[in-house]
C-alpha positions as CSV (number, residue, x, y, z in Angstrom):
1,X,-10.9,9.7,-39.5
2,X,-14.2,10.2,-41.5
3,X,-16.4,7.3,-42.2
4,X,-15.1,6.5,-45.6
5,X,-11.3,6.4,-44.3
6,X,-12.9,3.6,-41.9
7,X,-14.0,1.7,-44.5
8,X,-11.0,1.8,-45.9
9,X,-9.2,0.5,-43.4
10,X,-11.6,-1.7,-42.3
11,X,-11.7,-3.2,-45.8
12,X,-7.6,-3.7,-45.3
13,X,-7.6,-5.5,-42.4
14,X,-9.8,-7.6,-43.6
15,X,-8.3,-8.4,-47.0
16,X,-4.8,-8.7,-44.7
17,X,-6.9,-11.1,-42.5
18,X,-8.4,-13.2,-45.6
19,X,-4.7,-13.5,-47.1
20,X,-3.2,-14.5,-44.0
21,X,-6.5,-17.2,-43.5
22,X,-5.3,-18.6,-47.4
23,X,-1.9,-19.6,-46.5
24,X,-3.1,-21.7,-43.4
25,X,-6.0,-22.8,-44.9
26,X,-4.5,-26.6,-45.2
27,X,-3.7,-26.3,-41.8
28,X,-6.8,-25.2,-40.6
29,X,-8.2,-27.9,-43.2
30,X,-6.2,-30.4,-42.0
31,X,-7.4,-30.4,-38.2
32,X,-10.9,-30.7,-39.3
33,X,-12.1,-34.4,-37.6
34,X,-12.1,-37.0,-40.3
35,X,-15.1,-38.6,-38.5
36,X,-17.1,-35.6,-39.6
37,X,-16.2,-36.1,-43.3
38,X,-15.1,-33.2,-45.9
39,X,-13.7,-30.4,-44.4
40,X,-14.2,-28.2,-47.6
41,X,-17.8,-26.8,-46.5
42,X,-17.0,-26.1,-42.6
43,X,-14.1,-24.3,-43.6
44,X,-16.4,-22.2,-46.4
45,X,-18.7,-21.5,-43.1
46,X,-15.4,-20.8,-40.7
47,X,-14.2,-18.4,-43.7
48,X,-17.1,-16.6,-44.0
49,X,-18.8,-15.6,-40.7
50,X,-15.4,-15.1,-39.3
51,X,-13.0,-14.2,-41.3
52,X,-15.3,-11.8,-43.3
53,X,-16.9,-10.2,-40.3
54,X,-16.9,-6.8,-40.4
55,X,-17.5,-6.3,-36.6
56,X,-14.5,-8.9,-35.2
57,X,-12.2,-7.1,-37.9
58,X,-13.3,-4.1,-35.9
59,X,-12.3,-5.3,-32.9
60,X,-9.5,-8.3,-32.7
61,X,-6.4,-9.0,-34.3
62,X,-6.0,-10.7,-37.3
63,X,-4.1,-13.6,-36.2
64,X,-6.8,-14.0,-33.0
65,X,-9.1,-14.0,-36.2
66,X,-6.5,-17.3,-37.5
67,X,-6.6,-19.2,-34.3
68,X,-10.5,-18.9,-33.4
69,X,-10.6,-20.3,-37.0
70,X,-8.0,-23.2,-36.4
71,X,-10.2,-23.6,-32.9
72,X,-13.3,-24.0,-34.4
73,X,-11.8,-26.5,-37.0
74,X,-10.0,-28.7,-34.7
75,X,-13.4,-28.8,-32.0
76,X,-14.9,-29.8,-35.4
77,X,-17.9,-26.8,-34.4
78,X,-19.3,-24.9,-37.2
79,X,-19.5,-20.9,-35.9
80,X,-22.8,-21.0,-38.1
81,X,-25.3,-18.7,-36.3
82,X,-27.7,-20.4,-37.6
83,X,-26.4,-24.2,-35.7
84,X,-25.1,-21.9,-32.8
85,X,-22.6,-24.7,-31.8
86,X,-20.2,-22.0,-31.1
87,X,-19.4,-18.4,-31.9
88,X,-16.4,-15.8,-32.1
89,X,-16.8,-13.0,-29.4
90,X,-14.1,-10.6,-29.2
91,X,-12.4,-9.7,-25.7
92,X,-9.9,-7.5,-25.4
93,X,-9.3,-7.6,-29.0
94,X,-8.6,-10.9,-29.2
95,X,-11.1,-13.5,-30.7
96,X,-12.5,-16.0,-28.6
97,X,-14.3,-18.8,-29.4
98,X,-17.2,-19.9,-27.4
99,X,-19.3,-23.0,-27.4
100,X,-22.8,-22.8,-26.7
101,X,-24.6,-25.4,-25.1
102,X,-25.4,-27.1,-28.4
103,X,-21.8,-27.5,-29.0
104,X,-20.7,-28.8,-25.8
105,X,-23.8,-31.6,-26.5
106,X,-22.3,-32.5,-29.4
107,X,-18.6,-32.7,-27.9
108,X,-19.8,-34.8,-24.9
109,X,-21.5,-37.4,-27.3
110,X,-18.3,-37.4,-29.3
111,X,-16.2,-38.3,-26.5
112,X,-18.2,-42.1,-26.1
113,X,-18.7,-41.4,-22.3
114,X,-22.6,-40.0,-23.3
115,X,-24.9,-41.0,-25.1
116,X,-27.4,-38.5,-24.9
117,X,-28.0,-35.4,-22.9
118,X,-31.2,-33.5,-22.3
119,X,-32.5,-30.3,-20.5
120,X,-35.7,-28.9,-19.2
121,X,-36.3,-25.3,-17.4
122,X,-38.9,-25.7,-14.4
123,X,-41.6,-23.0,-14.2
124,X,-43.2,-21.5,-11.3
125,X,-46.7,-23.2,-12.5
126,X,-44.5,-26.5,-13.2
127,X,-44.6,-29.7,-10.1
128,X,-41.1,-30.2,-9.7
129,X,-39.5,-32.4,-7.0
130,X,-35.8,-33.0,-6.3
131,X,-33.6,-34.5,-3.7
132,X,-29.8,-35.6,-3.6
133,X,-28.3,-37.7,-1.8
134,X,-28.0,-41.5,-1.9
135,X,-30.8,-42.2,-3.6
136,X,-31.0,-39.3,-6.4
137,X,-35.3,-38.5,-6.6
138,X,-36.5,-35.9,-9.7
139,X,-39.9,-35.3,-10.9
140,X,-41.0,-33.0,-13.3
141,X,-44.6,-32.5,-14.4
142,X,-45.4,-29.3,-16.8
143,X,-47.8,-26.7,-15.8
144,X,-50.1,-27.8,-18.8
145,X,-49.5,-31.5,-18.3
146,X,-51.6,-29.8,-14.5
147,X,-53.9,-27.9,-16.5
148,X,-52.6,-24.4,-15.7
149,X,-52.9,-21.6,-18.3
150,X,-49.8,-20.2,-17.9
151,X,-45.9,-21.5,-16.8
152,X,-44.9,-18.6,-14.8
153,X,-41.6,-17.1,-13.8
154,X,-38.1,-19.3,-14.7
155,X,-37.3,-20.9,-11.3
156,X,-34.6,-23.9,-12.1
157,X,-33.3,-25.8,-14.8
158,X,-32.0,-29.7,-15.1
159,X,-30.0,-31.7,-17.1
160,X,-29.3,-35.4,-17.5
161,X,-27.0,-37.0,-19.2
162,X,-27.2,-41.0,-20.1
163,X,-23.7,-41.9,-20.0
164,X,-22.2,-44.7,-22.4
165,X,-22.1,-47.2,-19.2
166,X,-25.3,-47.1,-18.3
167,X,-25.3,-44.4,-15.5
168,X,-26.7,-41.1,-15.4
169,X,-25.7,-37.9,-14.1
170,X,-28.0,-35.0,-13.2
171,X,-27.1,-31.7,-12.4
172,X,-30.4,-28.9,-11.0
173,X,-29.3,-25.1,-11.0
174,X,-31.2,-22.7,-9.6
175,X,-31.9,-19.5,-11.2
């Protein structure tokens, strides 16, 4: 096939995957959290950076294309690369749908179990003190909260989460 015959046929599949997005458009529409108001303009973005992509029409199926659509719509997550809440990888040709870390914030404060999560990475340079158990200890001091010019190598990363109740939960991972 030369280049232009791709094109071509590139071009197809995507008209074929634009015409088959169309006719489930209300459905995808319709699955769109009300909480979140008008579905019009995430369905716009979900159009455009997926079903328009030139590189997923290369490589998944049209109707994978449909269904990380419908996904994104009914997780109420814009695929925006610019919010990266989530994106649409393809594997196997099939589109998947992926939510980033910013996503799965947004998901766990939706739920009302959290109210509000936040994360830190520890540096070499960084004091950082942690131990488990019954009584739960973390401290965290910057390197240039300690005067040091520089943070140093990635070592660990933390998150806590405030939870709706009044607990929290921390989780340390190791890198």
């Amino acid at each position: 096939m030369t280049e232009t015959q791709d094109s071509k046929a590139i071009l197809a599949i995507i008209e074929n995957t634009e015409a088959m997005f169309e006719r489930q458009r209300a459905r995808i529409a319709a699955v769109w959290p009300k909480a979140l108001g008008d579905s019009e303009r995430a369905i716009s973005i979900i159009h455009s950076t997926i079903i328009k992509s030139k590189d997923l029409a290369e490589k998944c199926t049209p109707a994978s294309l449909i269904v990380a659509a419908y996904t994104c719509a009914k997780l109420g997550l814009s695929p925006d690369p610019f919010l990266r809440l989530c994106s649409v990888v393809p594997r196997k040709g099939v589109a998947v749908v992926q939510v980033e870390y910013r996503g799965k914030i947004i998901l766990a404060t939706r739920s009302g179990w959290v109210k509000n999560i936040r994360a830190e990475a520890v540096f070499d340079n960084d004091y950082f003190e942690h131990q488990d158990g019954l009584t739960v200890t973390l401290v965290h001091k910057p390197y240039f909260t300690l005067g040091k010019p520089a943070r140093g190598k990635l070592l660990a990363a933390f998150a806590i989460a405030d939870l709706t109740n009044g607990a929290q939960t921390l989780m340390v991972l190791d890198m």
